[in-house]
C-alpha positions as CSV (number, residue, x, y, z in Angstrom):
1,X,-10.1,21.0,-40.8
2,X,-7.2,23.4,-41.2
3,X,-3.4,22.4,-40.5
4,X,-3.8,24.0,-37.2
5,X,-6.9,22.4,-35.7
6,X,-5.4,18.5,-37.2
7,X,-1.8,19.4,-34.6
8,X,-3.8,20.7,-31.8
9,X,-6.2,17.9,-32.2
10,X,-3.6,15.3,-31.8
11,X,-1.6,16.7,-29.1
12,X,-4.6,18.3,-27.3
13,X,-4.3,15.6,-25.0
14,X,-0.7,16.5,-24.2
15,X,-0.7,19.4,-23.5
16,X,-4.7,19.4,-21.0
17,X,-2.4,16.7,-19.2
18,X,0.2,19.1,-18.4
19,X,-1.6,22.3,-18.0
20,X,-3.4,20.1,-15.3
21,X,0.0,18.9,-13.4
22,X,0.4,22.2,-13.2
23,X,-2.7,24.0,-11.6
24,X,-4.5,23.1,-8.4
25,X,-7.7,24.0,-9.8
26,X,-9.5,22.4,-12.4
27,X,-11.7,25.4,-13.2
28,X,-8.4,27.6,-13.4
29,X,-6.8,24.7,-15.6
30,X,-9.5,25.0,-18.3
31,X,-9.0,29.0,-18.3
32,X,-5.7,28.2,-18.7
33,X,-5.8,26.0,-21.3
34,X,-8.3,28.6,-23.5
35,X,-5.4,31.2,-23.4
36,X,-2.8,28.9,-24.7
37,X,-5.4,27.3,-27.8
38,X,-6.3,31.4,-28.5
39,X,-2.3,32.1,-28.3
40,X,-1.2,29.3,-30.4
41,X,-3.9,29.6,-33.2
42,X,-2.9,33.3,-33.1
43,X,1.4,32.9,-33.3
44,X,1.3,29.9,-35.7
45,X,2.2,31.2,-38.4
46,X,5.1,32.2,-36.5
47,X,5.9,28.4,-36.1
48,X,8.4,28.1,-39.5
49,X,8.8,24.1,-38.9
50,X,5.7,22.3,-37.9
51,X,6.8,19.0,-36.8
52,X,7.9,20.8,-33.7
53,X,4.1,21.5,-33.1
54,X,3.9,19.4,-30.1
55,X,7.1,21.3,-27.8
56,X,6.2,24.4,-29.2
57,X,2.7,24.4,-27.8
58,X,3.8,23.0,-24.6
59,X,6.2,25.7,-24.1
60,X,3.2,28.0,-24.4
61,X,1.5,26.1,-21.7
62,X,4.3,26.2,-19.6
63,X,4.5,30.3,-19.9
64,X,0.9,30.6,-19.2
65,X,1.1,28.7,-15.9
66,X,4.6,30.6,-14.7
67,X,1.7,34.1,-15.9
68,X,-0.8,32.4,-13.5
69,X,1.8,31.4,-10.3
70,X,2.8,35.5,-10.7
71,X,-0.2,37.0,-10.5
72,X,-1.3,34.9,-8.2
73,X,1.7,36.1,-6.0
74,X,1.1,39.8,-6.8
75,X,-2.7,39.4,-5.4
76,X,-1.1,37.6,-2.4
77,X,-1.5,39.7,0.8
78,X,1.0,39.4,3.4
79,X,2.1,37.9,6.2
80,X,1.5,34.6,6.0
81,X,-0.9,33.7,8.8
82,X,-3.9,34.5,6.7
83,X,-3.3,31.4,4.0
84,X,-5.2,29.0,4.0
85,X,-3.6,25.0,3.4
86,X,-4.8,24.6,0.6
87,X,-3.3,27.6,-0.8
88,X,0.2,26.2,0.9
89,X,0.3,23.4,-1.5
90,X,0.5,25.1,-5.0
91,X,3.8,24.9,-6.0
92,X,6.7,23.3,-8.1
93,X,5.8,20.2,-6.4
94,X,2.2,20.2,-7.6
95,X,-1.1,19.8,-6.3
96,X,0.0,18.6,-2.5
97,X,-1.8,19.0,0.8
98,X,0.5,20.7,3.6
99,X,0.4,18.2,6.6
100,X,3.5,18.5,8.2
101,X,4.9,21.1,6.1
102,X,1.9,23.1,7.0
103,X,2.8,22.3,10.9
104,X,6.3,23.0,10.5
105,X,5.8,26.2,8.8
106,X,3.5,27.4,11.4
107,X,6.6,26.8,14.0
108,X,8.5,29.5,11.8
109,X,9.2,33.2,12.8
110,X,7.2,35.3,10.0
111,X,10.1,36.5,8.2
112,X,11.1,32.5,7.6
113,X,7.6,31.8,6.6
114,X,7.0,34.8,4.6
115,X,10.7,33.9,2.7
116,X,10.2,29.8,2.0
117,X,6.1,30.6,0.9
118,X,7.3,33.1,-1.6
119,X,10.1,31.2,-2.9
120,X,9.1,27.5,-2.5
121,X,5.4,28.1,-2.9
122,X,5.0,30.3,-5.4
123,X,7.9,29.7,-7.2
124,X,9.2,33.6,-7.1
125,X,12.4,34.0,-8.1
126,X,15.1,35.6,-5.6
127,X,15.2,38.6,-7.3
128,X,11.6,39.5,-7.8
129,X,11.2,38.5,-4.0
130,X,13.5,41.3,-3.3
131,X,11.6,43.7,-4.9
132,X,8.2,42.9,-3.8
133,X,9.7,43.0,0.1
134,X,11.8,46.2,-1.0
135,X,14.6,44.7,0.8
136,X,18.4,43.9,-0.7
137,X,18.9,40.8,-2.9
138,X,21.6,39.9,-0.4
139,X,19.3,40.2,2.6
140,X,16.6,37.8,0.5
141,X,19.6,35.2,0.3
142,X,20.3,35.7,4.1
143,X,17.0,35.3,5.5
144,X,16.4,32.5,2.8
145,X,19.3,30.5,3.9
146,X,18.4,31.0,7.8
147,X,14.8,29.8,7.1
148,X,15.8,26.5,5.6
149,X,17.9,26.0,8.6
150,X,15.5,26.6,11.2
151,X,12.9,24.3,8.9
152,X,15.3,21.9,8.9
153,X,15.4,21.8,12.9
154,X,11.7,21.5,13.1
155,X,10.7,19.6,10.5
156,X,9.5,15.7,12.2
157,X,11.0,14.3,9.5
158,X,14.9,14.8,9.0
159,X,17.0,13.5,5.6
160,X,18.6,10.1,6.8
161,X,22.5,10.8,7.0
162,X,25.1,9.6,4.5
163,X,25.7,5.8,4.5
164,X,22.7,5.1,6.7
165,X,21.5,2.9,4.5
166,X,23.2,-0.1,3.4
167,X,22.2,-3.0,1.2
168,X,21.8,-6.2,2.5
169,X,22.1,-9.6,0.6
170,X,18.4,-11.2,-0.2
171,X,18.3,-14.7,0.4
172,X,18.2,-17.6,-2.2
173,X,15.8,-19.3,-1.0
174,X,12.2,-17.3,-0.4
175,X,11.8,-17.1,3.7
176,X,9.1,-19.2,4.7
177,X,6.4,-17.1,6.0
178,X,2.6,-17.7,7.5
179,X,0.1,-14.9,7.2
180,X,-3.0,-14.9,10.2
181,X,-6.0,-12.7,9.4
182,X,-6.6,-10.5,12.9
183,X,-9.9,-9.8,14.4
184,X,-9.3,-6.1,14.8
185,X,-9.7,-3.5,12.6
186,X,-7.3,-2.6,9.7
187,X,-5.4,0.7,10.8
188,X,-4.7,4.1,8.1
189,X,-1.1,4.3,6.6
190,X,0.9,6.1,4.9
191,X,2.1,4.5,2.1
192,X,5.0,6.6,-0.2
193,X,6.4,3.9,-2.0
194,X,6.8,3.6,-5.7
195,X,4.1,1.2,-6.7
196,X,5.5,-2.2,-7.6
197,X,9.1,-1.1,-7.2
198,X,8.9,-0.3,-3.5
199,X,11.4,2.7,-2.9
200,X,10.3,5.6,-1.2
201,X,11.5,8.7,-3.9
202,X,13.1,10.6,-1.6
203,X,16.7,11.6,-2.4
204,X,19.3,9.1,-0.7
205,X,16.9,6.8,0.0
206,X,18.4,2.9,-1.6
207,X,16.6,-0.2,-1.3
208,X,17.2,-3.7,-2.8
209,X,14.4,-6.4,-3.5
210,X,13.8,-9.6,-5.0
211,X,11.3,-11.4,-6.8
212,X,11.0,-15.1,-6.0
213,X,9.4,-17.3,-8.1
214,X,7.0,-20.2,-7.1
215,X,6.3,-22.7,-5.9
216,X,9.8,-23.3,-6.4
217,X,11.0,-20.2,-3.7
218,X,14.1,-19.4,-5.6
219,X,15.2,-16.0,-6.5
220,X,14.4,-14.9,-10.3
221,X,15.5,-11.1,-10.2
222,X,16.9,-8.8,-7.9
223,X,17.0,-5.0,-8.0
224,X,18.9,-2.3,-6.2
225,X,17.7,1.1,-6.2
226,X,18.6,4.6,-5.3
227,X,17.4,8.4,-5.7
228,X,20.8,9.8,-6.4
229,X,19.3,13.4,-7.1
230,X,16.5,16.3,-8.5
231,X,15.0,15.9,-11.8
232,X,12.5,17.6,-14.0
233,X,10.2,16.9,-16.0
234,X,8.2,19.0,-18.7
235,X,7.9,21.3,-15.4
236,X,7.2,18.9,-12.6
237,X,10.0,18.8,-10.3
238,X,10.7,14.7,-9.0
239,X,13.9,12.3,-7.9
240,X,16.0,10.6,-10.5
241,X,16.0,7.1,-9.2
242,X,18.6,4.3,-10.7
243,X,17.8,0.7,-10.9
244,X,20.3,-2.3,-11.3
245,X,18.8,-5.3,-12.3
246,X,20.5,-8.5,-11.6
247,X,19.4,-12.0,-13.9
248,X,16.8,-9.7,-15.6
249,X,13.1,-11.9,-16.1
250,X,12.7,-12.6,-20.0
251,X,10.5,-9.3,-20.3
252,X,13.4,-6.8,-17.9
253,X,16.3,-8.2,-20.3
254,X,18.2,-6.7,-22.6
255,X,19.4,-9.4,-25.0
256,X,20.3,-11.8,-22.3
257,X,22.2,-9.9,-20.3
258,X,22.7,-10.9,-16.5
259,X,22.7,-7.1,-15.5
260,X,20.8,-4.3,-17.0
261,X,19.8,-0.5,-15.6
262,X,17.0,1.8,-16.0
263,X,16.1,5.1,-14.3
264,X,13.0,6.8,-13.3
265,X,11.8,10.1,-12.6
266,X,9.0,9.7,-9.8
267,X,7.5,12.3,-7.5
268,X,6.0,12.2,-3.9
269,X,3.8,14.9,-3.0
270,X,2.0,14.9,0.5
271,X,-1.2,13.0,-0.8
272,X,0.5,10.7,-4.1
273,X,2.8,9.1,-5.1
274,X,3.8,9.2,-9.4
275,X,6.0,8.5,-12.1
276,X,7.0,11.1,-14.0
277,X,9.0,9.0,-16.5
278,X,10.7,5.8,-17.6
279,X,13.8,4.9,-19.4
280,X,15.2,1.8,-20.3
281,X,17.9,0.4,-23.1
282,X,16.0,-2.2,-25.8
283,X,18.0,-3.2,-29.3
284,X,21.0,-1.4,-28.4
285,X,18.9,2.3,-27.9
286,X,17.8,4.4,-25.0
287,X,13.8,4.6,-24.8
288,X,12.7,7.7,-22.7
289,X,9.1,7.8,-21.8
290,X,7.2,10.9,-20.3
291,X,4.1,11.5,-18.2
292,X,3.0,13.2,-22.2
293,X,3.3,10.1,-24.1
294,X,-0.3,9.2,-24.2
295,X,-0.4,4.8,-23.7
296,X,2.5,4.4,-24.6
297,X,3.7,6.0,-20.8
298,X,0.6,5.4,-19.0
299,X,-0.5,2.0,-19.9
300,X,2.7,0.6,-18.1
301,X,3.1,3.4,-15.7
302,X,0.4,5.7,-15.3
303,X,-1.9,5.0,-12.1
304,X,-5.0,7.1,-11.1
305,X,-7.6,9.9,-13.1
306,X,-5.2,11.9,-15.1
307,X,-2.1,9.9,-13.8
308,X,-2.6,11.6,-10.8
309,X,-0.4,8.3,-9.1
310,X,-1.8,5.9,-6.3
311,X,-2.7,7.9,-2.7
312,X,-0.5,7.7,0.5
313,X,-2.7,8.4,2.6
314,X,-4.7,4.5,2.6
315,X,-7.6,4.0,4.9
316,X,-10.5,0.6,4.0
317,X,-12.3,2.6,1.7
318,X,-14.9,-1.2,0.9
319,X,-14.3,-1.1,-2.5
320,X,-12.3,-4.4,-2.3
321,X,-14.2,-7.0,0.4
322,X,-12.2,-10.0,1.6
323,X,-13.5,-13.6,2.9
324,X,-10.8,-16.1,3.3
325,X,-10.0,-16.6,-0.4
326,X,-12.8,-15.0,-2.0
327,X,-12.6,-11.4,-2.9
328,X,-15.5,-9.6,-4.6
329,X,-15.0,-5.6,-5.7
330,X,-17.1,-2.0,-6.2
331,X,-17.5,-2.0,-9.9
332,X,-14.9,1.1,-10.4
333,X,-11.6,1.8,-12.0
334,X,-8.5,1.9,-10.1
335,X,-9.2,-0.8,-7.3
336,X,-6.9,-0.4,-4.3
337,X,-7.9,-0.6,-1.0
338,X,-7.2,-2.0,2.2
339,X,-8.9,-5.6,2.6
340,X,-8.3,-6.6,6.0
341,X,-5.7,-6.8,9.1
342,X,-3.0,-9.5,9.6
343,X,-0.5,-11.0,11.4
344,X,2.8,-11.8,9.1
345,X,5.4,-13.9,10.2
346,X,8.8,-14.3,8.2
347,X,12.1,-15.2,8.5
348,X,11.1,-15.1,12.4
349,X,10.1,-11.9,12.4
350,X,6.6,-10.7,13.8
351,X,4.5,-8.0,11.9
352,X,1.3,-7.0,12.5
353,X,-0.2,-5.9,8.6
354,X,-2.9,-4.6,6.5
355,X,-3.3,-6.1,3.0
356,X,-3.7,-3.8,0.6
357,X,-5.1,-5.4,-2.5
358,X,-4.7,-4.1,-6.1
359,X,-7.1,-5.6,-8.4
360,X,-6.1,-5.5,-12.6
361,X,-5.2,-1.6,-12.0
362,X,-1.2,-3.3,-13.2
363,X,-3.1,-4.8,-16.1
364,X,-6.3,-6.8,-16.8
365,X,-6.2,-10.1,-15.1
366,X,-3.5,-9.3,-13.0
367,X,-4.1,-9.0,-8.6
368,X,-1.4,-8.7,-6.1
369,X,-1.0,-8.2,-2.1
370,X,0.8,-6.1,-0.6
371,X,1.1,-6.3,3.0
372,X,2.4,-3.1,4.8
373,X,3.3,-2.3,8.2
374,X,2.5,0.2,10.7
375,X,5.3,2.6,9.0
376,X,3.9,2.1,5.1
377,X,6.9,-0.5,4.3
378,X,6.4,-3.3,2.4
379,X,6.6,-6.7,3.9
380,X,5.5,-8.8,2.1
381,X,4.1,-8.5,-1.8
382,X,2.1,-11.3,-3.1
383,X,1.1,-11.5,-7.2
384,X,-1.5,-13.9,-8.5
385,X,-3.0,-14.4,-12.3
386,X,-6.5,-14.4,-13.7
387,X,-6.7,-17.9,-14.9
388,X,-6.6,-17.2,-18.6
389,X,-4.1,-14.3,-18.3
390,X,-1.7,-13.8,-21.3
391,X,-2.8,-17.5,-22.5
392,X,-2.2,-16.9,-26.1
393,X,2.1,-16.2,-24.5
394,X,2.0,-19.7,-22.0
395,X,-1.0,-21.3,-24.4
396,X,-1.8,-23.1,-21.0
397,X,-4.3,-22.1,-17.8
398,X,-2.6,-20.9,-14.9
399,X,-4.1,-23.5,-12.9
400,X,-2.7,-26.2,-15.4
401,X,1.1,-24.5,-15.8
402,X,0.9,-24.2,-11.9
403,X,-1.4,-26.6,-10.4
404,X,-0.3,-26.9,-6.8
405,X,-0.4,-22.6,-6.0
406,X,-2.0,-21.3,-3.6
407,X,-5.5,-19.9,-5.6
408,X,-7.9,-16.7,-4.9
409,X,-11.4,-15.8,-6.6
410,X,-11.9,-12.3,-7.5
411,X,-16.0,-11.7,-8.6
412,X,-16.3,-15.6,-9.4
413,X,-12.7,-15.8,-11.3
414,X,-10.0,-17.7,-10.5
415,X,-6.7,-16.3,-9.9
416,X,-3.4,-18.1,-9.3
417,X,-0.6,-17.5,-7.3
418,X,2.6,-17.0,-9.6
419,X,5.4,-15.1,-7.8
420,X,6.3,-13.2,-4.2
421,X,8.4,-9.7,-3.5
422,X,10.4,-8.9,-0.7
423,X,13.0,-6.0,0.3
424,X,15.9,-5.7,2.4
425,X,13.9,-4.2,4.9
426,X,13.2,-6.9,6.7
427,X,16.3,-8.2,6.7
């Protein structure tokens, strides 16, 4: 095996991953994909310092997907009424199914369709969309400007307005709460949060929670988040999102401080929601993590085939099948669904629920509930522990360090209750 074929064998992973984010089609990815092997094994003798094997490739990748995005816009007949959705959702935001968008576009005068397709769609630079209308440059920025607006008017779902959102102070003491199962049926929602840290990554969107530890109620940790602006990353356009942490748990800390920060990259399309990447300070030094860093990334948080992110779109699927306290599950990876209907009561508040169970999709022996509302908002988030989890850490049984939780039984195991999650928004 040559020097070549040893590089592209370790970062062959890399760069399918990427190459992947990018395309909607999975036929079209692997064409892809051929073209940038062929063009790297035939330029790399161009490549004068090889340890940079890894970007160097990838910024092949990333040319051969901006080659596909153009002539797929020069084979693009206009207007716009011909497209089909699914062809409305390639784009900077990746592989995303038009929904509203869709509706909202349809709304639109052609020339505000034809000018936000071409430009937010395809990714076609002002310039070049000038040239293929044969209209003025200044006319594109006109007409471009005008179409936002009108979208804007349209659009259901309009940017919350500045200081909207205000933090609230989380208790000390856990709210007591009582959760009812209901005899109807669990309704569909739409579910955009950022698994296990609850904001929705949209940009000015802030949220605080808090973790409370039990059986004792108190509060443990408390985090306030915000998505303060764009971000990109290797390509994929997301929302930078800060996190404060206040009194940090043992594995959040940062050599015993009482407040520590970390930031995100996460992105929402129309059908998931993803992390894009991670960083954090540890020993003094920033740590950055990318979708591209193999386990090291996706073992803490990657979610879905090809880190494609949990859906928002969440209807009972049966994969996860609930009786009382006994939970029994499809024999699949990634086990999420909706396990029943309930009735939540906290801090004297009425909410009528589905539990959405995720079953060691965090990490092995680990199951949580998470009890959403009507709007896809977190109510209430529940986390229990496989008996024997991390027991070489605790060298004791859950059900011996904490012998008066509440317990479950997932496929004959027993899992105990360890801590609970709520947000300011139901405060």
């Amino acid at each position: 095996m040559d020097q070549f074929e040893k590089l592209l064998c370790e970062y062959r992973s890399a760069v399918e991953r990427f190459v992947k984010y990018k395309l909607p089609s999975s036929f079209d990815a692997d064409d892809i994909l051929q073209e940038v092997y062929i063009a790297a094994n035939r330029n790399f003798d161009t490549l004068s310092d090889k340890s940079n094997f890894k970007a160097w490739i990838i910024s092949i990748a990333r040319n051969k997907c901006n080659d596909y995005y153009r002539c797929s816009a020069k084979s693009m007949e206009i207007p716009l009424e011909e497209v089909r959705e699914m062809e409305l959702s390639r784009g900077r935001m990746g592989i995303t199914e038009a929904h509203c968008v869709h509706d909202t576009l349809n709304c639109l005068a052609d020339k505000d369709k034809e000018v936000l397709y071409l430009y937010f769609f395809l990714d076609i630079p002002q310039a070049e969309i000038a040239k293929k209308l044969n209209i003025p440059l200044g006319t594109v920025k006109s007409r471009l400007h005008t179409a936002k607006q009108n979208f804007k008017k349209k659009y259901p779902y309009p940017p919350k307005t500045k200081g909207e959102f205000i933090m609230k102070n989380l208790p000390g003491i856990m709210p007591k709460y009582t959760i009812t199962r209901s005899e109807k049926q669990p309704f569909s929602v739409i579910w955009e949060e950022l698994m296990g840290w609850f904001l929705v990554p949209k940009l000015g969107e802030k949220l605080s929670w808090g973790l409370y530890s039990m059986p004792e109620r108190k509060l443990a940790e408390s985090d306030e988040m915000e998505g303060i602006g764009k971000a990109e990353v290797h390509g994929i356009e997301g929302v930078e999102i800060t996190v404060k942490t206040n009194n940090p748990m043992e594995c959040n800390s940062e050599g015993g401080q009482k407040k520590v920060s970390r930031t995100f990259v996460a992105q929402l399309t129309d059908t998931h929601c993803r992390y894009l990447a991670e960083s954090h300070m540890k020993d003094g030094v920033k740590h950055l993590y990318t979708f591209l860093d193999g386990d090291s990334f996706l073992e803490n948080w990657g979610f879905g085939e090809n880190n494609c992110g949990n859906e928002t779109h969440i209807s009972p699927k049966g994969d996860i099948i609930r009786r009382g306290s006994t939970i029994t599950t499809a024999d699949k990876p990634f086990l999420l669904d909706i396990a029943g209907r309930f009735q939540v009561t906290i801090a004297g508040k009425e909410y009528d629920t589905v539990c959405v169970m995720d079953i060691e999709t965090y990490n092995p022996g680990v199951a949580s509930e998470q009890y959403l509302d009507k709007n896809g908002r977190t109510i209430l988030w529940r986390r229990f522990n496989r008996d024997d989890w991390a027991y070489n850490y605790y060298k004791q049984r859950w059900s011996e360090k904490l012998p008066d939780n509440e317990r479950i039984t997932v496929n004959g195991e027993t899992y105990v209750h360890w801590y609970d999650c709520i947000t300011d928004y139901i405060l």
